[in-house]
C-alpha positions in Angstrom: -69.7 -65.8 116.4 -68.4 -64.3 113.6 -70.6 -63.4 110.6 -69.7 -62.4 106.9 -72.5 -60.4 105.2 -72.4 -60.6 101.6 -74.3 -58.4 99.1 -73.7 -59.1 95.2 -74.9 -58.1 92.2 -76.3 -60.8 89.9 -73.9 -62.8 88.2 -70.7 -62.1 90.3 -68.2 -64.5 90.4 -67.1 -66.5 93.3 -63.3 -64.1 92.7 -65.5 -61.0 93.4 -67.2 -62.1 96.9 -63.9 -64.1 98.0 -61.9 -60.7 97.0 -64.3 -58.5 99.3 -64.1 -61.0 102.5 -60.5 -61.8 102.5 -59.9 -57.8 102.6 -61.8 -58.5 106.1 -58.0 -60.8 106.7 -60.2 -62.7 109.9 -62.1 -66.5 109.6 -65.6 -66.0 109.9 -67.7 -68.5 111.4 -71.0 -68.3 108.7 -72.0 -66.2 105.6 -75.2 -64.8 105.4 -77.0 -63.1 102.7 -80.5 -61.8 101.9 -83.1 -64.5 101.7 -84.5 -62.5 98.3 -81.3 -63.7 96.6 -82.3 -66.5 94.9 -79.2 -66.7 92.3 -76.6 -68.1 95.4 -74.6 -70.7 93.6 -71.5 -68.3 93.5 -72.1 -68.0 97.3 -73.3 -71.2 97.8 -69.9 -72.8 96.5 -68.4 -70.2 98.4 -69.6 -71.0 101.7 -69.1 -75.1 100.4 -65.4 -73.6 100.2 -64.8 -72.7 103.1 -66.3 -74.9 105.1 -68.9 -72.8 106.8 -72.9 -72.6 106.7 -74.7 -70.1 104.6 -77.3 -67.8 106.6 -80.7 -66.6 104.6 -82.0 -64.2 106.6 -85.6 -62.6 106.0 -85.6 -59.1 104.6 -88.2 -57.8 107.6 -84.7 -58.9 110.3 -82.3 -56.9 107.4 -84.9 -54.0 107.6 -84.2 -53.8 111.6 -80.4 -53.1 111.2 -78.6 -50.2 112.1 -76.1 -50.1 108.9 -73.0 -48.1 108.8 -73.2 -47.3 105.5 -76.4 -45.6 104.0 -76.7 -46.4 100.1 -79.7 -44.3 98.9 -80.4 -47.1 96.2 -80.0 -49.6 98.9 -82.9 -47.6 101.1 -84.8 -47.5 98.4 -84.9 -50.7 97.2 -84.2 -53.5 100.3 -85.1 -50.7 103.3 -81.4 -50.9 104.5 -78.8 -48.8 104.1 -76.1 -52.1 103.1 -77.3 -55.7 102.6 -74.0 -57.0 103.4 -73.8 -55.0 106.3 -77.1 -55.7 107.5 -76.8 -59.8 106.8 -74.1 -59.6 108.6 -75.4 -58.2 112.3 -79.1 -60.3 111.8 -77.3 -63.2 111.6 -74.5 -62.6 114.0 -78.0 -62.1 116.3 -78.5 -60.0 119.2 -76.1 -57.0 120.4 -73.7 -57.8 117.1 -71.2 -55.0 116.3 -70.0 -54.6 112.8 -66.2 -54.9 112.5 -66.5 -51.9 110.4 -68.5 -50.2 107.1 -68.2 -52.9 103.8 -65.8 -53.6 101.8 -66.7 -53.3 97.9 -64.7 -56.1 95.8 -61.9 -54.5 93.3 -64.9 -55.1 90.0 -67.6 -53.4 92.1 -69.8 -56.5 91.9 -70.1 -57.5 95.4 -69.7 -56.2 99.0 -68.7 -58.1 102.2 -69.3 -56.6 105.7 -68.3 -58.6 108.9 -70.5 -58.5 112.9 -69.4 -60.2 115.5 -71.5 -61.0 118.1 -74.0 -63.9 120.0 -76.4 -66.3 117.4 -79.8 -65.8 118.2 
């Protein structure tokens, strides 16, 4: 399975997210996003787009990940080094392997990480 972790700031367009996973150039199978996000309908008509379920996963399973990339505001704040990143290998489940650090949209308002791997 092939998972795309999204991270956004609030109030990011669709554009934003959309630009951030298509630099990915793959299908993914799901989106996921932290379950604290609670202003989804950008991602919500994203994943209603493209025709693929949206994954909340629990911030104790994003708190697990082993990120590539090691924001010190992310630590701080979520207790993960990339939301999207870490999204992206919860919900991908166990042994997932990132496809690579995340890619930050062209207007710096949202991130997109892809794992591939089993669902748990």
């Amino acid at each position: 399975m092939r998972v795309a972790g999204i991270g956004y700031r609030r109030g990011a367009p669709i554009s934003a997210m959309r630009q951030a996973l298509e630099a990915f150039e793959v299908q993914v199978d799901a989106l996921a996003v932290s379950d604290h996000k609670t202003d989804r309908a950008a991602l919500t008509d994203l994943a209603r787009q493209l025709q693929i379920p949206l994954i909340a996963v629990r911030q104790d399973e994003l708190r697990k990940q082993q990120t590539l990339t090691q924001s010190p505001a992310q630590l701080a704040r979520f207790g993960t080094g990339s939301l999207a990143e870490a999204a992206a290998l919860a919900a991908a489940g166990k042994g997932a392997i990132l496809r690579g650090p995340r890619v930050i949209s062209p207007c710096g308002r949202a991130t997109a990480a892809i794992a591939e791997g089993q669902t748990q």
